[in-house]
N, C-alpha and C positions, 0 to 999 in steps of 0.2 A: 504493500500500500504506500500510496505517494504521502509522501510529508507534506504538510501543508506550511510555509516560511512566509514572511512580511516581504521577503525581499526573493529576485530572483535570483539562485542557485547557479554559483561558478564553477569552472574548472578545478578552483582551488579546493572547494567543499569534496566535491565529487573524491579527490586525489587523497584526502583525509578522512573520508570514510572507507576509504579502501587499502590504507597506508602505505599508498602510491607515490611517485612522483606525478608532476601536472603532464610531463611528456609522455607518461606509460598510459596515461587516460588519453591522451592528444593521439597516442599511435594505436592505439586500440579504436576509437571514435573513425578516425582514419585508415580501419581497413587491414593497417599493416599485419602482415603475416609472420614473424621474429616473436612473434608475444604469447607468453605461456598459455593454454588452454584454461586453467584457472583463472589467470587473474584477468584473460580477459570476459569469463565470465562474471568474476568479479565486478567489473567494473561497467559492465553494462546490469548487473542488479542493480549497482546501487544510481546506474543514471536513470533508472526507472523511477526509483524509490524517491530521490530527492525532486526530480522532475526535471533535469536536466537539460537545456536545449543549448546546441552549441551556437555560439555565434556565429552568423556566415563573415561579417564585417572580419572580426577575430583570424578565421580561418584563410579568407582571404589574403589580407595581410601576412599570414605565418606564408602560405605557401605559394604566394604571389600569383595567386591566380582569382578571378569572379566566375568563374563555370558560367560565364553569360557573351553570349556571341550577337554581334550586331549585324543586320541584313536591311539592306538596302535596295528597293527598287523604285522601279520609274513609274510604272503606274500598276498600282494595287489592281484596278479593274480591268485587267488584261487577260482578257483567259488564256493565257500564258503561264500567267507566273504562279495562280494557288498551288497548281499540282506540283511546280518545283518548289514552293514555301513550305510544301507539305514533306515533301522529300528530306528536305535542309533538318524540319525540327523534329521529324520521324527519328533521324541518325542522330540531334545534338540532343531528346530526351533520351534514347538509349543510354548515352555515358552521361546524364544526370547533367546538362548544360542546360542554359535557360535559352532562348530567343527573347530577343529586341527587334520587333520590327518598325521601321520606317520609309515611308514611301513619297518620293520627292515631288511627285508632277510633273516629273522630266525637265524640272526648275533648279538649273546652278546652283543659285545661292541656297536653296532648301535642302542641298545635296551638301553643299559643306559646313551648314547651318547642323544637321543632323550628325556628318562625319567627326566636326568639332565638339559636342556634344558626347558621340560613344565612346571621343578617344577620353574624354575629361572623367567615363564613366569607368575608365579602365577595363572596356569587353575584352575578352583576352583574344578575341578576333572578328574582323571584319568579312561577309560577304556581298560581291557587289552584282543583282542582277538584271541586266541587262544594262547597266550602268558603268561607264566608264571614267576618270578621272584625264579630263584635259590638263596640259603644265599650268595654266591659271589655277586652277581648281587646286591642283598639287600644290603651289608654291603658298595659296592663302591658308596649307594645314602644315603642322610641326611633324613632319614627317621624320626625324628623329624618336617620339611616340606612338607612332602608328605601328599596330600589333600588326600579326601575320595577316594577309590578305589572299582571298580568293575572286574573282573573276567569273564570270558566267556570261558563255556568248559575246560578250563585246570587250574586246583585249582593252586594259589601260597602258599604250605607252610610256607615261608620263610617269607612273610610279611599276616596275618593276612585280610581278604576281604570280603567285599559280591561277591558271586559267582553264576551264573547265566548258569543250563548245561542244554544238553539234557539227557534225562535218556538213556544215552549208554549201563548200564544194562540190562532193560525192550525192549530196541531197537533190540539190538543184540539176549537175548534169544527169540524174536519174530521169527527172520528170519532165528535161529536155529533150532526153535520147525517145522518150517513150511520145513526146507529143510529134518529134519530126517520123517518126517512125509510121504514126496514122496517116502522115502527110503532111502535114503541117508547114507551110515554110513563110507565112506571114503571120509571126507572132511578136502580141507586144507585150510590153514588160513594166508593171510599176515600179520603183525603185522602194526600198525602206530609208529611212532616217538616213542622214549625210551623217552622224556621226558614229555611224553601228556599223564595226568593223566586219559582223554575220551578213549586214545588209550590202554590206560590198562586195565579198566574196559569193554572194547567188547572184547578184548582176554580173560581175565576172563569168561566173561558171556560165548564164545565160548566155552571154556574148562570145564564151567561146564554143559552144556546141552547135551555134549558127555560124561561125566560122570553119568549123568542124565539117559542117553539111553542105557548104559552099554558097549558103545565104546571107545574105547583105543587113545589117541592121541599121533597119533605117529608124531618123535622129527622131520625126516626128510619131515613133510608136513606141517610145521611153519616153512613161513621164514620170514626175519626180511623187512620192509619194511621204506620209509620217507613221507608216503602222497604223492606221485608225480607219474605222471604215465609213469615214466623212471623206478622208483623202484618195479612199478606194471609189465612191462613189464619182465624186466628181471627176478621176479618173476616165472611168465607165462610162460615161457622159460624154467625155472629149474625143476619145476611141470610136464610141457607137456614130459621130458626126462625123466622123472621116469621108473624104470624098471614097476612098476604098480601104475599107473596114477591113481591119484582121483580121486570119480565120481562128486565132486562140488570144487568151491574155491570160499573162502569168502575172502574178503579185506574190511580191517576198514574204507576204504574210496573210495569215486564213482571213485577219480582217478586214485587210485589204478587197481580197477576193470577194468577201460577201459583199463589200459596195458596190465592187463592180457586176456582180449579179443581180443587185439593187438598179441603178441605172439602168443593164438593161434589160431587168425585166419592166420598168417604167416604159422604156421605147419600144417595147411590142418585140424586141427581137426573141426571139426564140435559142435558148440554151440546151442542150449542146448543137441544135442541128443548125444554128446558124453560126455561132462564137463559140469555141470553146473556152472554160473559166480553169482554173486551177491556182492555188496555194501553197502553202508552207506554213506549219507548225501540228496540224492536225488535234485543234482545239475540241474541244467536247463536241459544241454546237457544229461543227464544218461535218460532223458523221451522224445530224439527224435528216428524216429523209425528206424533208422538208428543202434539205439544202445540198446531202450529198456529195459533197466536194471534194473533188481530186486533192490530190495534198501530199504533201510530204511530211511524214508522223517523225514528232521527235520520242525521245525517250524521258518527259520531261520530270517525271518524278525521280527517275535514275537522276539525272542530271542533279537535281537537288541534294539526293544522297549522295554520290561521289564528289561534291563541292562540300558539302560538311566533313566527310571523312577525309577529303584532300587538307581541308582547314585543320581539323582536329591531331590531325599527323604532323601538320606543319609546325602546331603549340607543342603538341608532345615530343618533338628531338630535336626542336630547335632549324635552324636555316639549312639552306644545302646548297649546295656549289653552283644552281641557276634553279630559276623558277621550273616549275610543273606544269606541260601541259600534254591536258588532258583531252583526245575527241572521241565521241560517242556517234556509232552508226544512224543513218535515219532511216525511212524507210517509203517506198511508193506506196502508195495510197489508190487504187483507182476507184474512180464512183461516177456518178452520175453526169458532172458536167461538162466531161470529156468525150468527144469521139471523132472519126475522120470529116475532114473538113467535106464543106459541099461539093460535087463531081462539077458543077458547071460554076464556078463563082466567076473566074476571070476577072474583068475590070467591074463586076455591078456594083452600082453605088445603092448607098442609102438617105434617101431627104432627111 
């Protein structure tokens, strides 16, 4: 039975009802394995009995660590990110870490507003996803303080990382090889974010598998897009007015995509048997059958677990002789808003 005290019960009590030292309670409470089978029964009786709870502040301090990790993203409502948010704190509750989440709006200053903050909280590490670190951004944080860092999808130059992607390379020329294969040789391309180094590497991969197939990529069937499927729509919009319409449109991202499905299923055109649509990321919503969509599936909850366990290794043995990087396969997707272009399109236009 617990004692009942005026005051809350310390280490010190604990260690003198058991005629301990305060460290043989500290390494028992701690796990350690060195400690007689007695007394550490001993000494978890009597932390029963008096009521004991250890400090985390205390503990902290002793072993210089907060078992609390900070994670950063750009925008929370991205059906992108739960399922790697979920991945991240699946792996950092297994080894008893906390999660800090914070999410920027894809806003600079809220990104180093928050970064300033976790390091002040002393997280014992940082991950960043889909967020990256420009040299401004770098130079306004005390980078002398900043714990171990992870990366996810979008490399930060500016401060040195393990980095943690999906192969947007291998993803992208997949869904390319497969659309020129139906026939496909006038396709256009939305671009993601100018500052997302995944978003570069699938317009690359894009531009070179129509080089690959001896097709020309013409300037006015790239337009620039932000990931959101406002910038996919009006996309979709720009494309369907074309004096000679595409016969497919790729977007770097499934949000993208559904704008542009948006669009045009507003203009009456008919998907897949006039335009074919197609994606990347393979979000919940892009595989109901409402929407269907071609895609390219990440592995996005792996992706959350191996950036926690990449982190957690990097606190537990300390630096290594260069950053870690890590990529993970993606996968084709086919569905519904794909298939061979029309047998007579030629030059027909669309009013």
């Amino acid at each position: 039975m617990r004692r009942r005290t005026s005051r809350r019960p310390t280490i010190l009590d604990v260690a003198a009802a058991c005629g301990v030292s305060p460290a043989t309670v500290s390494n028992v409470l701690a796990g350690k394995k060195h400690i007689a089978v007695q007394t550490r029964a001993l000494v978890l009786e009597k932390v029963d009995e008096l009521g004991y709870v250890a400090s985390a502040t205390a503990r902290a301090l002793r072993m210089n660590r907060t078992w609390s990790v900070g994670v950063v993203v750009g925008d929370i409502a991205n059906p992108f990110t739960p399922e790697v948010i979920h991945g991240i704190e699946d792996t950092l509750w297994e080894r008893h870490n906390n999660l800090i989440l914070c999410s920027t709006g894809s806003q600079s200053d809220r990104k180093v507003a928050y970064l300033k903050n976790l390091i002040d909280k002393h997280v014992d590490g940082l991950i960043l996803v889909t967020q990256s670190l420009t040299p401004d951004e770098a130079a306004a944080l005390d980078l002398a303080r900043l714990p171990p860092l992870v990366t996810i999808n979008r490399k930060s130059e500016a401060v040195p990382s393990d980095h943690v992607a999906i192969d947007s390379w291998g993803g992208m020329s997949s869904l390319m090889d497969y659309l020129l294969a139906l026939g496909h040789s006038r396709i256009a391309f939305v671009k993601g974010l100018a500052s997302s180094t995944s978003a570069a590497e699938r317009y690359r991969a894009y531009r070179a598998a129509m080089k690959r197939a001896g097709f020309a990529v013409h300037p006015g069937l790239v337009l620039h897009g932000d990931y959101t499927i406002e910038s996919g729509t009006r996309a979709g919009a720009q494309l369907a007015s074309l004096p000679q319409v595409p016969t497919a449109i790729v977007a770097a991202n499934d949000l993208m995509a559904i704008g542009v499905l948006g669009a045009l299923r507003e203009r009456g055109v008919p998907v897949p048997d006039d335009i074919s649509v197609a994606g990347f990321d393979d979000i919940l919503l892009a595989g109901h059958p409402l929407i269907s969509l071609t895609t390219i599936a990440q592995p996005k909850y792996e992706t959350g677990v191996v950036a926690a366990r990449t982190l957690l290794e990097r606190i537990e043995i300390g630096p290594r002789p260069a950053p870690k990087m890590i990529k993970l396969d993606a996968a084709l997707k086919i569905r519904g808003t794909t298939a061979p272009p029309p047998m007579k399109r030629g030059n027909r236009t669309r009013a």
